[in-house]
C-alpha positions as CSV (number, residue, x, y, z in Angstrom):
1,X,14.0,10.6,36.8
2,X,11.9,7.5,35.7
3,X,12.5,5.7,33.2
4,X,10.3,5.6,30.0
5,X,9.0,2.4,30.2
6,X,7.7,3.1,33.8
7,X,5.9,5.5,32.5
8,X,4.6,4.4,29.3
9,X,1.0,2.1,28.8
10,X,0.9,-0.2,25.3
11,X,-1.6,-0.4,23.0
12,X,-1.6,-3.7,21.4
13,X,-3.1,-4.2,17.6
14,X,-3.1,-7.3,16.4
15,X,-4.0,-8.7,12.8
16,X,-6.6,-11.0,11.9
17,X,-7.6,-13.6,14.6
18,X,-5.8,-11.3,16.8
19,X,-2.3,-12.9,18.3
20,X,-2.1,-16.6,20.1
21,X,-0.4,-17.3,23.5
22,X,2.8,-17.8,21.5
23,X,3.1,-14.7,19.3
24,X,5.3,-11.9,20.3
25,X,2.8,-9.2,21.6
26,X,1.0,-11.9,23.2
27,X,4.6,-12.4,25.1
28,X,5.2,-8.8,25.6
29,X,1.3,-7.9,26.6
30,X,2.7,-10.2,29.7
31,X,5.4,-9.1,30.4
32,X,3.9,-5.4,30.4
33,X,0.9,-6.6,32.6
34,X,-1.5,-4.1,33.2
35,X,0.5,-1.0,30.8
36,X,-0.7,-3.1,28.1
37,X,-4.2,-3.3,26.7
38,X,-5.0,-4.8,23.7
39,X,-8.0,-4.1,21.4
40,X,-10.6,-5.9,21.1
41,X,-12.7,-5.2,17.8
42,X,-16.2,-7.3,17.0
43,X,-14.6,-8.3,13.3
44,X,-11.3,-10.3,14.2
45,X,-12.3,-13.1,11.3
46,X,-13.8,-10.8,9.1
47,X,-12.1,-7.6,10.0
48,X,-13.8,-4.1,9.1
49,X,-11.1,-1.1,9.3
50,X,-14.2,1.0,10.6
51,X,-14.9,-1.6,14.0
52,X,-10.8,-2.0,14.1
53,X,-10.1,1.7,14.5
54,X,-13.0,2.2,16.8
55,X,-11.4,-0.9,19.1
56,X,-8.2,1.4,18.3
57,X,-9.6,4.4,20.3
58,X,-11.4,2.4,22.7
59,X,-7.6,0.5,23.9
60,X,-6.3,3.9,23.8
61,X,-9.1,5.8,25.7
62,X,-8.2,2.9,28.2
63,X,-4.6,3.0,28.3
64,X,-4.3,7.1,28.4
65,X,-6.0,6.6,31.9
66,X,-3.0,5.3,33.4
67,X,-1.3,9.1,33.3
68,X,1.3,7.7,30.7
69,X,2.6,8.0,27.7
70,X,0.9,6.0,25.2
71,X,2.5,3.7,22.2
72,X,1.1,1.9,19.7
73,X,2.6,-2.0,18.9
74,X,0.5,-3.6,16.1
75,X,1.3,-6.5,13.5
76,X,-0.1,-7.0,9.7
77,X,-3.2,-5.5,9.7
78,X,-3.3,-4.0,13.0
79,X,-0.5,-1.6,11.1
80,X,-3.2,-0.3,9.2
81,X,-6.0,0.1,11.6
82,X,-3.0,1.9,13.4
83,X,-2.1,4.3,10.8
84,X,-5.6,4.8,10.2
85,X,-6.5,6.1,13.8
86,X,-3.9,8.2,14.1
87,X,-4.5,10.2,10.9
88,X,-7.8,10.2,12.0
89,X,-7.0,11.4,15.9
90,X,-3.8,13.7,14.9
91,X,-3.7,15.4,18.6
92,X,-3.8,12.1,20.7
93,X,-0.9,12.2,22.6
94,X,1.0,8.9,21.2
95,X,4.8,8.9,22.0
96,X,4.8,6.0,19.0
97,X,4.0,3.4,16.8
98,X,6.2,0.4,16.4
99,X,4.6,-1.2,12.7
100,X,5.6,-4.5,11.9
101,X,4.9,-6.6,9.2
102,X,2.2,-4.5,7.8
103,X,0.4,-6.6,4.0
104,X,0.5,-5.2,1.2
105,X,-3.3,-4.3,0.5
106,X,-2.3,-4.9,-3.3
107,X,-0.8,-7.9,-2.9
108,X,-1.5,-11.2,-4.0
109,X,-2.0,-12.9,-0.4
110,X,-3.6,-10.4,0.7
111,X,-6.9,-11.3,2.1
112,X,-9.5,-9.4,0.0
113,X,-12.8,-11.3,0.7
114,X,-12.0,-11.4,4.8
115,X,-10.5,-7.9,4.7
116,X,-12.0,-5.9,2.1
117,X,-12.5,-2.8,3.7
118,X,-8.7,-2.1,4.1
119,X,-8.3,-3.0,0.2
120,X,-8.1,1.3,-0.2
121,X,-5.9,1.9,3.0
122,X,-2.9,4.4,2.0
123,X,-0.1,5.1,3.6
124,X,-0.4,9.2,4.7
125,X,2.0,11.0,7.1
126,X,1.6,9.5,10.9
127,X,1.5,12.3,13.4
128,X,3.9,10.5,16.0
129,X,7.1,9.2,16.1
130,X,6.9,5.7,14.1
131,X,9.2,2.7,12.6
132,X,8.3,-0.2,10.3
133,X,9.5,-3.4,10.6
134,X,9.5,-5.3,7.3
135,X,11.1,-8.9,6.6
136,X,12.9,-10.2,3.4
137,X,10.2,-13.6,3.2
138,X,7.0,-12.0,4.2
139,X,4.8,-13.9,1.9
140,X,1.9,-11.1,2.5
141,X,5.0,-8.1,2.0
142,X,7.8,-7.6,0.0
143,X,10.6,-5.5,1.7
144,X,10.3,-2.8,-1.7
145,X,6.6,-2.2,-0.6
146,X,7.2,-2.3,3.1
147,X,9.8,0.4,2.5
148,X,7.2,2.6,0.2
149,X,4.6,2.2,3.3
150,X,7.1,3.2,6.1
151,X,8.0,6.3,3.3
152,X,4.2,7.3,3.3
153,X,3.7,7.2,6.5
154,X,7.2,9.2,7.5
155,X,8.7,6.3,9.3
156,X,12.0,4.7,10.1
157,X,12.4,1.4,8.0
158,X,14.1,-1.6,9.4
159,X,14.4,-4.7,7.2
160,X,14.9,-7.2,9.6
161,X,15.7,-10.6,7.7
162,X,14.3,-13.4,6.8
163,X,11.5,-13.9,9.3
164,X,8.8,-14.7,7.8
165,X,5.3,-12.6,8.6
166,X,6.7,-12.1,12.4
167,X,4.5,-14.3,14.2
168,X,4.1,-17.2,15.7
169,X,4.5,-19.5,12.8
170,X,7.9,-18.1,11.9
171,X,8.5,-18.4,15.8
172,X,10.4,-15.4,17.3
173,X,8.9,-16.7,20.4
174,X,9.3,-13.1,22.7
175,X,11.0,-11.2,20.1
176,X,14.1,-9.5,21.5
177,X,15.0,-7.9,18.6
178,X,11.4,-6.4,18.3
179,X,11.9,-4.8,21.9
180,X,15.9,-3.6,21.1
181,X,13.6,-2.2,18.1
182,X,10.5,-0.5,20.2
183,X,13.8,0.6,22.5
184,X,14.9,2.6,19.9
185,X,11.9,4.1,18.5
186,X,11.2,5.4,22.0
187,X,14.9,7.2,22.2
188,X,14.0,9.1,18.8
């Protein structure tokens, strides 16, 4: 029997500006070589939910060519062009979605001129297997409405310290934790 992650091709959704060569799904995107494929919407600066979950179904279109089972790994606003695809493609054939650090769309440092068609995002049921990965110093997320999204959207919850927004500038470098994480969420 193979193991799942021989057999599984990774959708990688990024937040604004995408992810630089030292993020973590930048890292892993490597690692997985060509299981991975990462979207590629027109509006990274000025992101518009509508061109994000398009690039969404393109990646995945892509990925579900490879006869595998298909997860979803996306950070801050990629969590919400996630969630938004799948309530919007509920028979796609996603084994998961690993969320992490998604903003709160209420927030104060949330970016409402760059980003305002995700301003009215909710979090609704996901069809698929998920967990949300929240941090106690997430200046775009506090861990009480990180919780409240992963309870929308019928997810696991891990609160997973003080790490900032999870990304390069609060340097977990390749994220080992994250992939004991993703481990887990594909063994549920």
């Amino acid at each position: 029997m193979k193991r799942w992650q021989a057999v599984v091709a990774y959708v990688i959704i990024p937040g604004i500006d995408g992810s630089d060569g030292q993020h973590w799904q930048t890292w892993w995107e490597r690692q997985w070589g060509t299981s991975a494929v990462r979207i590629s919407p027109v509006s990274w600066s000025d992101p518009d939910l509508d061109d994000w979950v398009s690039a969404v179904q393109l990646a995945y279109d892509d990925a579900s060519r490879q006869d595998s089972r298909v997860v979803l790994v996306a950070h801050s606003l990629g969590c919400w062009a996630a969630s938004t695809w799948l309530n919007k493609n509920p028979l796609n054939q996603v084994g998961g979605a690993l969320l992490v650090a998604p903003p709160d769309p209420q927030g104060a440092a949330f970016p409402r001129q760059a980003a305002a068609t995700f301003i009215e995002v909710s979090a609704q049921p996901l069809p698929c297997p998920a967990l949300v990965v929240g941090s106690t110093n997430d200046p775009y997320c506090n861990p009480a409405a990180a919780a409240d999204f992963a309870a929308g959207w019928e997810a696991r919850w891990h609160l997973a310290g003080a790490c900032g927004h999870i990304n390069s500038a609060s340097g977990p470098g390749p994220w080992p934790h994250g992939r004991e994480l993703l481990d887990s969420l594909m063994r549920h």
